[in-house]
N, C-alpha and C positions, 0 to 999 in steps of 0.2 A: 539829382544832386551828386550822386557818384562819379555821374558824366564830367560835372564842374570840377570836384575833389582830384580825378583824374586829369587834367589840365593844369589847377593848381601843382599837384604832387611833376607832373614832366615839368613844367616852369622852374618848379625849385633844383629838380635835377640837372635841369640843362645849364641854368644859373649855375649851382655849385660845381661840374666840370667843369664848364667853361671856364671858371675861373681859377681851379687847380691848374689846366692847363696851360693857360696863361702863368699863372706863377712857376712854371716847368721849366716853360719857353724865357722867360725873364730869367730864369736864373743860371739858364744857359747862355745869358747878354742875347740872344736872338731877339729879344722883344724889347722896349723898352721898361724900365720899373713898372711896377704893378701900386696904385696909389688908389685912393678916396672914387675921384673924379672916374677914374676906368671902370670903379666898382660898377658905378650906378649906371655908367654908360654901359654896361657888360649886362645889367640888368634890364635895362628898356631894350635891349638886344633881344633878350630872352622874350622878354612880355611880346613884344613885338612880331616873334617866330611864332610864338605861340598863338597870339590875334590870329594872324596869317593862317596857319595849319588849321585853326578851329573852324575859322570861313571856306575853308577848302573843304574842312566833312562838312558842310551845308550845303554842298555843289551836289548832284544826283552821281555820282561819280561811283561804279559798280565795282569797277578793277582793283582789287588792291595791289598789282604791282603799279599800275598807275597814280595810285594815287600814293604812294610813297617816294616815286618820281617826283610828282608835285612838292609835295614834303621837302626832299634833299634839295629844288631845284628852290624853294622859298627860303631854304635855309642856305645856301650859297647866293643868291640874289642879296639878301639883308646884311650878311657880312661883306659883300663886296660894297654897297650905298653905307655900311658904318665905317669902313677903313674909308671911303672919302669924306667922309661928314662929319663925322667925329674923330678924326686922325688918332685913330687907336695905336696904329703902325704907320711909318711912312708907306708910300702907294710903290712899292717895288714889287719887282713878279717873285723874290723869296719872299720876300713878311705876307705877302697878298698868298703863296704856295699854303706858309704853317697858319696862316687864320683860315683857309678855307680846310686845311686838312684837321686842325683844331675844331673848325665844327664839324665835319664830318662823323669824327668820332665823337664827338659829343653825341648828335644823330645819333647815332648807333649805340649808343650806352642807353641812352632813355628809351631806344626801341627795347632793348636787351631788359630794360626794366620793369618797363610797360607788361613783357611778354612773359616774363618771373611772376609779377603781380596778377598775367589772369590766369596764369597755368594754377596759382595757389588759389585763385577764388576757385576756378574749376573742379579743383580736388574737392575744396570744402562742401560746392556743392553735389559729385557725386558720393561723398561720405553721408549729407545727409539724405540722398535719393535711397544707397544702400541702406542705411541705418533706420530711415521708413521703412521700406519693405520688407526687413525681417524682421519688424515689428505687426507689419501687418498678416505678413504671412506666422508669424508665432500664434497672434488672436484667431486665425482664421486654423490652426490644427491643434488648439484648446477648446 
């Protein structure tokens, strides 16, 4: 269940960058307005990275520089098939430069997230590794 929770929780993150970012680049005129219809298309964007990355940790795949390769290389693949599909941006090599470099960093925020989120579980659980053992070792020199 924490597996799913973590999936959900990156989808919402990568959702919510990406569409700050987008509102950055829009109000820089670089992109076009930011409206309703982009939302949702910015959203199946997400779900969709995320499909994708979940079936990649299904592959027997040992590397994790490899497989974060895969990761940036599924996340550049899907924004280049949405700026033709969904003409998010016109298909010029600048709009096609800031949506790939807009996911990029998005990538990189939810690793950065992800990686805050297990450092904190980590902690918690050597607090309560330490917090047994000097419980155990107390009973054991009374």
């Amino acid at each position: 269940m924490k597996e799913f929770m973590q999936y959900i929780a990156t989808g919402c993150v990568s959702f919510t960058f990406s569409c700050i970012f987008y509102l950055f680049f829009s109000l820089l005129t670089i992109f076009p307005p930011f409206n309703e219809q982009l939302a949702v298309t910015m959203l199946f964007i997400s779900i969709g990275i995320m499909l994708l990355i979940y079936l990649t940790h299904l592959l027997p795949i040992q590397n994790p520089f490899i497989s974060r390769l895969l990761e940036v290389f599924i996340v550049l693949i899907v924004l280049l098939v949405a700026i033709v599909f969904f003409n998010m941006v016109p298909f010029k090599s600048v709009y096609t430069f800031y949506v790939l470099a807009m996911g990029l960093l998005t990538y990189a925020i939810v690793i950065i997230v992800l990686f805050t989120g297990d450092q904190a579980d980590a902690q918690k659980i050597n607090s309560a590794i330490r917090t047994h053992k000097k419980e155990k070792s107390d009973e054991e020199n009374n």
